[in-house]
SEDO-915102 format. One record per residue (C-alpha): x, y, z; residue in one letter. Coordinates in steps of 0.2 Angstrom, whole numbers, padded with zeros to 4 digits, always signed. Layout:
% SEDO-915102
XYZA...
This chain:
% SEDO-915102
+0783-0350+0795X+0769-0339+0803X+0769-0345+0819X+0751-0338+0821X+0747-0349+0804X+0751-0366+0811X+0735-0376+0805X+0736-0387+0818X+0736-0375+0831X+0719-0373+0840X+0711-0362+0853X+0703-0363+0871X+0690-0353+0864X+0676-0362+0855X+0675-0360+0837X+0660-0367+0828X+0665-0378+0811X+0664-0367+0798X+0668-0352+0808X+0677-0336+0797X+0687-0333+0812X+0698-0348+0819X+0712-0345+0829X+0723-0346+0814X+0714-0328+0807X+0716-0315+0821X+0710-0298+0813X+0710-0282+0819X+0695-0271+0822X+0689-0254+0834X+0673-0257+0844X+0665-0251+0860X+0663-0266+0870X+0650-0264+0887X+0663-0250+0897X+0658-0239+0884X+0679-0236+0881X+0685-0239+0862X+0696-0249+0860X+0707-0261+0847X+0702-0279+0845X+0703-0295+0838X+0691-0309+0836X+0692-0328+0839X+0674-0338+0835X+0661-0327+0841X+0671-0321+0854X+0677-0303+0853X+0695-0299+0859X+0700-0282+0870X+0718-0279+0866X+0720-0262+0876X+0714-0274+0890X+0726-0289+0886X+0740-0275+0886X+0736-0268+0902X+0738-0284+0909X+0754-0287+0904X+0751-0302+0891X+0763-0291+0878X+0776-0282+0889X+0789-0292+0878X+0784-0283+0862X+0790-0266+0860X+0774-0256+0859X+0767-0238+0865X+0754-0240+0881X+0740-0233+0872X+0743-0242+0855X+0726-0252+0857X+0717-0236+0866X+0716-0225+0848X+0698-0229+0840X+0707-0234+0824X+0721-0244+0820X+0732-0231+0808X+0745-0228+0823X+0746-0250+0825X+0746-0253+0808X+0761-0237+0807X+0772-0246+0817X+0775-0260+0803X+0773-0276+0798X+0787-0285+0812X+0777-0276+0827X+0760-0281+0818X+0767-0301+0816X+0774-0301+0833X+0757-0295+0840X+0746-0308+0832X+0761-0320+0835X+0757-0316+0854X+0740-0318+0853X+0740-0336+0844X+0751-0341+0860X+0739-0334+0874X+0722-0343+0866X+0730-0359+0860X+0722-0372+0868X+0737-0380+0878X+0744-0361+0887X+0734-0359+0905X+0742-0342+0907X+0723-0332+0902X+0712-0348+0900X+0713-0352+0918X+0711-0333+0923X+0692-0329+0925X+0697-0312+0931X+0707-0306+0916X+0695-0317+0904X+0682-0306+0913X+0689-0288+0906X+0697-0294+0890X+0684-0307+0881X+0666-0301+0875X+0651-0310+0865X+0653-0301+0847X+0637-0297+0844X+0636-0286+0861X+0650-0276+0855X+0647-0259+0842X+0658-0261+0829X+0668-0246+0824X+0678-0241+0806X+0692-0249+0806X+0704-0237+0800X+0704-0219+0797X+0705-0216+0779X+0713-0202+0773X+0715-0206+0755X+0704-0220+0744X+0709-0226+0728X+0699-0236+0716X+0706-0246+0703X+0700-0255+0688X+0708-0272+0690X+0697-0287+0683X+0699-0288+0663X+0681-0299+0663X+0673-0283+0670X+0684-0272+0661X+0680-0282+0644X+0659-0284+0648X+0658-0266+0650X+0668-0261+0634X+0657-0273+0628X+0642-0266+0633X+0645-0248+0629X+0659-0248+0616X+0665-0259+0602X+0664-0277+0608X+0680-0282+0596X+0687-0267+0603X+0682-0269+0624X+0698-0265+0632X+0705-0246+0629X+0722-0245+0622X+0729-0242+0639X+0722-0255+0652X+0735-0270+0647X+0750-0259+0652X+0746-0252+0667X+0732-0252+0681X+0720-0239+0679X+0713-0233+0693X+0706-0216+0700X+0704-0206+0718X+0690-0210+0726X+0681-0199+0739X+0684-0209+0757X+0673-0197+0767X+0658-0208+0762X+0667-0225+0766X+0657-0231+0781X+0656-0249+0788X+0644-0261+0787X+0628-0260+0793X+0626-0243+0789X+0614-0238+0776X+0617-0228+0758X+0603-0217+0752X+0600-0216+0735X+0611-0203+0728X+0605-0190+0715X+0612-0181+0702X+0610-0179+0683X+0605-0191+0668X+0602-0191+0653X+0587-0202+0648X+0586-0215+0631X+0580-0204+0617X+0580-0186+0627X+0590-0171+0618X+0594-0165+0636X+0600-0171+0655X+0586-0172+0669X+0590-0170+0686X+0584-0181+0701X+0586-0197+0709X+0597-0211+0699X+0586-0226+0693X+0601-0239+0692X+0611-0240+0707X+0622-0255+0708X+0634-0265+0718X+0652-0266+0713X+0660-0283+0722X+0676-0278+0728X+0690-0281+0739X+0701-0267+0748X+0717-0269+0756X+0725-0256+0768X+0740-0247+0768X+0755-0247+0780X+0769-0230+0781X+0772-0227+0764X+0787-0219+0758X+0792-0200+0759X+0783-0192+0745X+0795-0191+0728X+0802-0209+0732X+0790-0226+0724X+0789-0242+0733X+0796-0253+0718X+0785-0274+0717X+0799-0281+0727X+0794-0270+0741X+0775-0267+0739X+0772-0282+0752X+0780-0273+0766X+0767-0258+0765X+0750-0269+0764X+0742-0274+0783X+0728-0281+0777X+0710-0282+0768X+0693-0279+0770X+0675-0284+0758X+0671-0266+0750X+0655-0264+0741X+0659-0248+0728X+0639-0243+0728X+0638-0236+0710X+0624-0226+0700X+0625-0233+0684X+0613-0220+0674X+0622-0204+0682X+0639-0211+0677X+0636-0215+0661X+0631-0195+0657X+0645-0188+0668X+0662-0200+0665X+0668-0192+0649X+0680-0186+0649X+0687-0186+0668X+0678-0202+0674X+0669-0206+0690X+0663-0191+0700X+0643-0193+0708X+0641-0208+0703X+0654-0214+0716X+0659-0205+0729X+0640-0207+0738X+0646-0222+0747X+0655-0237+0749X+0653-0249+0762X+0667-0261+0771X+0668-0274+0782X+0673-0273+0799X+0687-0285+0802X+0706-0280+0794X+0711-0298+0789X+0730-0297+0788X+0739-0300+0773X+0750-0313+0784X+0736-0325+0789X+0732-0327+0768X+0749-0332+0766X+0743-0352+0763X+0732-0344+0751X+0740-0336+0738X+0739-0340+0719X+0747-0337+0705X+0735-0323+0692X+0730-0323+0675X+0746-0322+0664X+0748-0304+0656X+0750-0303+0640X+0759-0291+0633X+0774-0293+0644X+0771-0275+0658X+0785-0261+0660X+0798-0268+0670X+0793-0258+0684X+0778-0268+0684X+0786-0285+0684X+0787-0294+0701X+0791-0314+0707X+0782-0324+0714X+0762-0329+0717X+0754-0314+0720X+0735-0317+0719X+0725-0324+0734X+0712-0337+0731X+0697-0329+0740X+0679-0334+0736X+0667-0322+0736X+0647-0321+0736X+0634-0306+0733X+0615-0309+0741X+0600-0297+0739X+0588-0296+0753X+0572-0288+0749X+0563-0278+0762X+0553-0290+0771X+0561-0306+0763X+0574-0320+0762X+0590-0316+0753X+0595-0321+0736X+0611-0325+0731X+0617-0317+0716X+0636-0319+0710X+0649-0330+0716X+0667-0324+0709X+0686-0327+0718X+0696-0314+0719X+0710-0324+0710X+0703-0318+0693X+0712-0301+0695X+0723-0297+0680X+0732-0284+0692X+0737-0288+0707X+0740-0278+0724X+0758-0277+0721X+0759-0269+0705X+0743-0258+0709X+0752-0250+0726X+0767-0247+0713X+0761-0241+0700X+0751-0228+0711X+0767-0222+0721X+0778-0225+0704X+0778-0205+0701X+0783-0200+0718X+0762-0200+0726X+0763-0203+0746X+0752-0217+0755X+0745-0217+0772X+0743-0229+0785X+0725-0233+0784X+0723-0228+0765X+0711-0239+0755X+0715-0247+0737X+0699-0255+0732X+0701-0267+0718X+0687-0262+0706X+0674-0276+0703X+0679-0293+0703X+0671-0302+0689X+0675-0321+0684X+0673-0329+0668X+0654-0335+0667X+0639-0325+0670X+0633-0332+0687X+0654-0325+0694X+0649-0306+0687X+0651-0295+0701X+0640-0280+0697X+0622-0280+0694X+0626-0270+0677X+0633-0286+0669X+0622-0300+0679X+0607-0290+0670X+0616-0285+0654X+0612-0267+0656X+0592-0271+0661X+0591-0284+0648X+0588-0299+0659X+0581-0297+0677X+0588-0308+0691X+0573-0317+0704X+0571-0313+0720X+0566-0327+0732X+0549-0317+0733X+0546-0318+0718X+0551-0298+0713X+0564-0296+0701X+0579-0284+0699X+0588-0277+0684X+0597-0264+0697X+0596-0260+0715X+0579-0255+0722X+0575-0246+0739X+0576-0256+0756X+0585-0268+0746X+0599-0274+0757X+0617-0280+0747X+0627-0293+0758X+0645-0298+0752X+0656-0314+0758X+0674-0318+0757X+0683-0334+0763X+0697-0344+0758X+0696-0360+0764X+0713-0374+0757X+0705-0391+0765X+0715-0388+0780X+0710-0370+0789X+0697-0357+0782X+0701-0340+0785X+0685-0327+0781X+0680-0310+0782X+0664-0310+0789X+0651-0298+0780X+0648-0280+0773X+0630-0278+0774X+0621-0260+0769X+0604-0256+0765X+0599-0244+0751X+0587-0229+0758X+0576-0218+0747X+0583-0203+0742X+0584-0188+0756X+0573-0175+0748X
């Protein structure tokens, strides 16, 4: 037992019904709150949480932990110090704001320098990423493209039932949300022309993803087998993989993704950890053929996450567009994070797996505009009336996650970016 997890545990701060962020959730973020010092947080309702505060205090003098842990402005060195230290703290922060313990909630001094309104505080990426990786994870997705543009008795390539495909990504363009993405450019090649023309991608798209983030991996040449994997995960974030459908379609044979990709990916701001989803996990699709046995793994290792995508319009009410779970994943994190370290490759505290988009079973659950239009064969209505086969300028994507088992909901907040023309 979690001790953070308890479902009848609650807080002294008010949480609204319905609420991402009960007491039960505890994520951890960077932001600036009004002293204009970064620091690492958590949140509780609407209330935003200063840890570096709380510490100085004295509230976690029984947990081992560096002075300045909560000072950095991003949580790699807290995540590095392992998922005992990370439990103990969110442990420790359940006890201070349950509802029955005085020890802060009769303090209006401490309440003073530690507890914040959310939306007065700059929120701050969350990690610092020095590696992204982005696999290829849903077989719905995976099938509705090779569908598209292969062989439809033929969708999936020979290789994508044996092992997760995945490739590196470029995380000096991740930022978080409420920063906006410019309309890359690059080159196309248009229906029916004998020749590539250069200039600004006509079908950029939303991918509907989820990330998690990586603990201390091993010492390069050694893998983290499936039994492991757990140990090295902290948590997950909503990533939208912003993708140019037109450039990549010229450019991905025969090394894959490259402009098309690595313009910008946006993330939400809150690190869910991987312990508070422990009510929610699930078992995944059954694979079929049987994997390696370096793939194999026991237990559920699928979390039941639901997901929504809304378009906003410049100017207008938002639309909402796809509704999927992350549950549908054929390969789950465990065997993605060792597959990827299966040949000896190094992770990072703070690297970023993205999942690749996460499409369900009907049309209204595809998670990428490619497959909700059919490659620009169907539009999709907007609530003023404009329609959409792709992404258009000042469009703004919003993604939402939660998981929510009749007892606690535990969410993720939003990532929300808007597209911008293209920099001359």
């Amino acid at each position: 037992m979690i001790k953070a997890n308890d479902p009848n545990r609650r807080s002294w701060i008010n949480v609204e019904s319905g609420s991402d962020f009960p007491i039960q959730n505890i994520p951890f973020g960077v932001f600036i709150p009004e002293d204009d010092i970064i620091t690492i947080g958590t949140r509780i309702g609407d209330t935003a949480v200063d840890l570096s505060a709380m510490q100085q205090l004295g509230y976690f003098d029984e947990i081992n932990l560096d002075e300045d842990v909560f000072l950095q402005d991003t949580l790699n060195d807290f995540i590095a110090l392992g998922r005992e230290i990370n439990r103990d703290v969110r442990d420790r922060i359940a006890e201070v704001f349950d509802a029955d313990n005085a020890e802060l909630r009769d303090n209006d001094e401490h309440k003073a320098k530690i507890l914040f309104p959310v939306n007065e505080v700059q929120m701050l990426m969350p990690v610092f990423c020095q590696d992204y990786t982005d696999f290829y994870s849903s077989r719905e997705h995976a099938t509705n493209v090779g569908t598209m543009f292969r062989d439809p008795n033929n969708a999936l390539l020979p290789n994508w039932l044996h092992l997760p495909v995945g490739y590196h990504g470029r995380s000096s363009t991740i930022v978080i949300s409420g920063e906006p993405v410019h309309r890359p450019k690059g080159q196309r090649m248009p229906p029916n022309a004998d020749k590539p023309v250069f200039g600004p991608s006509v079908r950029v798209d939303f991918e509907l993803e989820m990330a998690f983030i990586t603990g201390e991996g091993k010492p390069m040449g050694q893998s983290i087998s499936t039994a492991e994997a757990e140990e090295y995960i902290f948590g997950m974030v909503l990533f939208n993989d912003w993708s140019a459908r037109d450039l990549q379609k010229w450019e991905y044979v025969p090394l894959g993704p490259f402009l098309a990709k690595n313009f910008g990916s946006s993330i939400s701001p809150w690190v869910v950890t991987m312990d508070a989803l422990e009510p929610y996990r699930v078992a995944g699709p059954v694979q079929e053929p049987e994997v390696l046995d370096y793939l194999k793994f026991e237990g559920d290792k699928n979390y039941d996450i639901n997901l929504e995508v809304g378009i906003a319009p410049e100017g207008s009410t938002e639309t909402t567009v796809c509704k999927s779970n992350f549950k549908h994943m054929y390969w789950n994190m465990v065997q993605q994070l060792t597959h990827h370290t299966v040949n000896g490759c190094k992770v990072n505290a703070g690297d970023m797996m993205a999942s690749g988009t996460i499409s369900g079973p009907t049309p209204d659950s595809y998670g990428s505009m490619l497959e909700l239009s059919w490659n620009a064969t169907k539009s999709m209505k907007m609530a003023d009336g404009s329609e959409r086969t792709f992404i258009e300028d000042n469009d703004t994507v919003i993604m939402r996650g939660y998981c929510d088992n009749g007892k606690v909901r535990i969410g993720f907040g939003e990532v929300s970016s808007k597209l911008l023309p293209a920099i001359d």
